[in-house]
N, C-alpha and C positions, 0 to 999 in steps of 0.2 A: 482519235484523229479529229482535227477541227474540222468546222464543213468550210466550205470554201466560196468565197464568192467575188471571180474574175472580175465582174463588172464592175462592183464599186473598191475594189482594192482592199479587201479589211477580210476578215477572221471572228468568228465567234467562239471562243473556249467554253465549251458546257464543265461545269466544275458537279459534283456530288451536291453544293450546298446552294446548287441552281441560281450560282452567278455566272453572269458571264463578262466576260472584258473583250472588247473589240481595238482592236490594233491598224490604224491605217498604213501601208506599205506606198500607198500612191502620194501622186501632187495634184489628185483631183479633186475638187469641193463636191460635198456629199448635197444633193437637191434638197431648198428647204423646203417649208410647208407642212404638208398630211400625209408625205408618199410614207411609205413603211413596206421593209423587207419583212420575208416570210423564210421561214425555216425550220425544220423539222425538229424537235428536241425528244432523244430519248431519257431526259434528266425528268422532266413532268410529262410524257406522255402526252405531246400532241404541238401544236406550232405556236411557236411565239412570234409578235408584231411588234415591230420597234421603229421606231421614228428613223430613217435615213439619215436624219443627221446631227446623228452622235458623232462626237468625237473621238481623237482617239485617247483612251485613257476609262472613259468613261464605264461607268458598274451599271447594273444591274440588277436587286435583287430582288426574288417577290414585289415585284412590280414599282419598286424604287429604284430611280434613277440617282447616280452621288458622282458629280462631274471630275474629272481628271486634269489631270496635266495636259491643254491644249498648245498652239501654235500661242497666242495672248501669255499663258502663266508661263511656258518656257522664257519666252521674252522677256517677262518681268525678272522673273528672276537670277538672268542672265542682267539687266540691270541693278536686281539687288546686290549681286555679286559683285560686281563693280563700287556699288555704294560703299557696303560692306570692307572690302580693300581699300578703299578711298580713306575710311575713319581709321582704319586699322593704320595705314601708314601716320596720321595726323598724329595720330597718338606715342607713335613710336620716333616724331619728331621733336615731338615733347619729352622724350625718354630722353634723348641723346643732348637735347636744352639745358635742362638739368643737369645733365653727366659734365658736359661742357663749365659749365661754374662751376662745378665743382674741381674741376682739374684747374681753371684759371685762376681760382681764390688760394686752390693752396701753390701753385707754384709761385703768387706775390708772397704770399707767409713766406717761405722758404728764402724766397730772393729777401727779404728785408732781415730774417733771422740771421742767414750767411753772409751779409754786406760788409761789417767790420768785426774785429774781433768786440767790441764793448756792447754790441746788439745781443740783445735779449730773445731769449727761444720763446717767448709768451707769444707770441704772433700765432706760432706754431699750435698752440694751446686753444689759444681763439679762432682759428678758421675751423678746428673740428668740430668746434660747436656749429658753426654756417655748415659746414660738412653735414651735419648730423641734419639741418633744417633739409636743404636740398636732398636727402637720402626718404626724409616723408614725403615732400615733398612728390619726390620722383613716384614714390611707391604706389601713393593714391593716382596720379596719373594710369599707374604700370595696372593699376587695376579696372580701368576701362583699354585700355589696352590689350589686355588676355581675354576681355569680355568680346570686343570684334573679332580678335587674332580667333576666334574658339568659332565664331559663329562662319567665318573663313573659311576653317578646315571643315566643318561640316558641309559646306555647299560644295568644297573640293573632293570630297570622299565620294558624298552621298548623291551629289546630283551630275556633277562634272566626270567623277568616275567610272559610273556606268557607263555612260554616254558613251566614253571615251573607249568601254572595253564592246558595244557592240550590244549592249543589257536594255537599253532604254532607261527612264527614270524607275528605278525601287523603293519604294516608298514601306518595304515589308519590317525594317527597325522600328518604322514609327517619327523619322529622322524631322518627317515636317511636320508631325505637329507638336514634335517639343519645341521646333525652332518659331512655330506659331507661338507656343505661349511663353517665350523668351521675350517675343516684341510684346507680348500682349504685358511681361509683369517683368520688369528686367531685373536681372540678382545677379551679385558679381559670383565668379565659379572659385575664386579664390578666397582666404582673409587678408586682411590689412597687413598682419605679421607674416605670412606668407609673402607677400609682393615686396616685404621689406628683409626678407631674408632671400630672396630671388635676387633681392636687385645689391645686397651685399656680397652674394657668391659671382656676381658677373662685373661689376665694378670697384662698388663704393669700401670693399675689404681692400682692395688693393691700394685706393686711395688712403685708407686709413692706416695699412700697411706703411707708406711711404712716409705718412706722416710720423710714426713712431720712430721710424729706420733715424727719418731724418732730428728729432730731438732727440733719442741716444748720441746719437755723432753729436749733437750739439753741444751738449751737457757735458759729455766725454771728452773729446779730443778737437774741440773746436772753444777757443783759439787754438790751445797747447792740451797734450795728453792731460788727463786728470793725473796725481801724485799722489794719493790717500782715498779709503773709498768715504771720509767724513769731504773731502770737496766736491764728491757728488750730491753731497745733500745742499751744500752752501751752493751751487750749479743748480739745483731742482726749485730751491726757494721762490715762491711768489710773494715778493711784500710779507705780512705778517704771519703767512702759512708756512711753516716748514717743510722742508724737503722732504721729508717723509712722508708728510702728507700728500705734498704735490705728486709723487710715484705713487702712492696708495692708490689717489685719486683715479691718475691714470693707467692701473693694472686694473679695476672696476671697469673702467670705459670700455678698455679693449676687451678683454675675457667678456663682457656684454653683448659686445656685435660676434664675438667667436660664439658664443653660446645660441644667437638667432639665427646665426646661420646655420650652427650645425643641427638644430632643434626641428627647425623646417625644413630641413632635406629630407626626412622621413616621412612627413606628410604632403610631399610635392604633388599637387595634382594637375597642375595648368600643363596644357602643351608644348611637348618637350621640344629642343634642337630636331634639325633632321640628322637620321645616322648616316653613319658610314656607309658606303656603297661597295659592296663586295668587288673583287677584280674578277675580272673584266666589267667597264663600267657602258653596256651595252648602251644606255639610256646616250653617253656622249660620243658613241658610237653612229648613234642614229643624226645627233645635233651636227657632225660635221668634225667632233673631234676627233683625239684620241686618247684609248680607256689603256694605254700601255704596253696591248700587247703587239708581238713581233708582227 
């Protein structure tokens, strides 16, 4: 049992390895100066003296003090957390920049490809290349992106989460001082071909998807159906390259981005989607909505 002590609001835990942690439960500032409480300890046999005004958070061990989480560090990092979301949104406006060119370069490809029957599908050929710049482009972005997004969830977990269930700060993972030596040495959690196989599974597949759909119908049936499959070669030709080539070309490109994306799904490590929420969805329950049921 803890000893107890009304007057100044706080708690001593004698532990086996003769620490102890004091907890303020009040809103009253502990007197500074020389004063020191007194109190029995059966962990070393006899009373220990401690300066009034420790915080709360604060250790003790064989006669070393190692300061805590006060009123000051919550507050800061109740501001870092704030910073923190700040960068992570910035970044993820930078995401959707990128994505954005990307969808307006190839719908002009397209509009100029499909204008008249005597327009040429090379346009279509040429944006995937710009496709391809804004898809690294994006990627290396996406990877300071996972790097705030990551340090995010950790203050939402580990510091916001307790709080929230009633726990106080838990510091027993070790949660801050990896995040200490994250500011101290920053490394992104992901690689480059990772955030470029991310960022093909949530967009740039789709755009390159569209692209393909759309030179098939080109070469095929735009102006008039193809007649023979040798006028899909004379349709595929670029200038001195044959059509054979030109389709060779472009079954390498695409089986390329199918191959990174499906390569790096197996080593996803960045933080995922949030799931699904079982029914009844109590949580919008409590927000004011409703989770469905009768």
């Amino acid at each position: 049992m803890p000893w107890e002590f009304s007057d100044a609001c706080h708690d001593a835990y004698p532990h086996r390895s003769r620490e102890f942690r004091w907890r303020d439960f009040g809103r009253r500032r502990f007197p500074g100066g020389g004063e020191k409480l007194r109190f029995p300890s059966e962990a070393i046999g006899g009373t220990i003296a401690v300066h009034a005004g420790l915080w709360r958070g604060q250790t003790i061990m064989d006669g070393t003090q190692k300061a805590g989480f006060g009123n000051a560090e919550i507050t800061a990092l109740a501001h870092l957390y704030r910073g923190e979301m700040f960068q992570s949104k910035i970044w993820r406006t930078r995401l959707d920049t990128t994505s954005n060119w990307s969808i307006v370069v190839t719908g002009i490809a397209l509009s100029v490809s499909f204008s008249s029957a005597d327009a040429s599908p090379i346009p279509i050929l040429l944006v995937s290349w710009v496709v391809i710049i804004f898809l690294f482009i994006e990627s290396r972005r996406y990877l300071y992106y996972d790097l705030f997004r990551v340090r995010v969830r950790v203050l939402e977990i580990n510091f916001y989460g307790p709080i929230l269930t009633g726990h106080g700060i838990q510091t027993d993972n070790g949660w801050n001082d990896l995040l200490a030596a994250d500011y101290r040495i920053m490394r992104f959690h992901i690689s480059f071909m990772e955030a470029v196989g991310r960022r093909i599974r949530r967009t740039y597949g789709w755009i390159f998807s569209a692209l393909l759909a759309c030179y098939l119908a080109k070469i095929v049936v735009h102006p008039t159906p193809i007649a023979s499959l040798g006028e899909v070669w004379t349709r595929a030709a670029i200038g001195p390259l044959p059509g054979e080539a030109a389709l060779g070309i472009g079954v390498l490109f695409h089986g390329t981005w199918i191959a990174i994306a499906l390569a790096t799904l197996g080593t996803q490590k960045a933080v995922g989607l949030p799931n699904r929420r079982p029914e009844p969805d109590l949580l919008l329950d409590v927000a004011g909505g409703s989770s469905g049921r009768a």
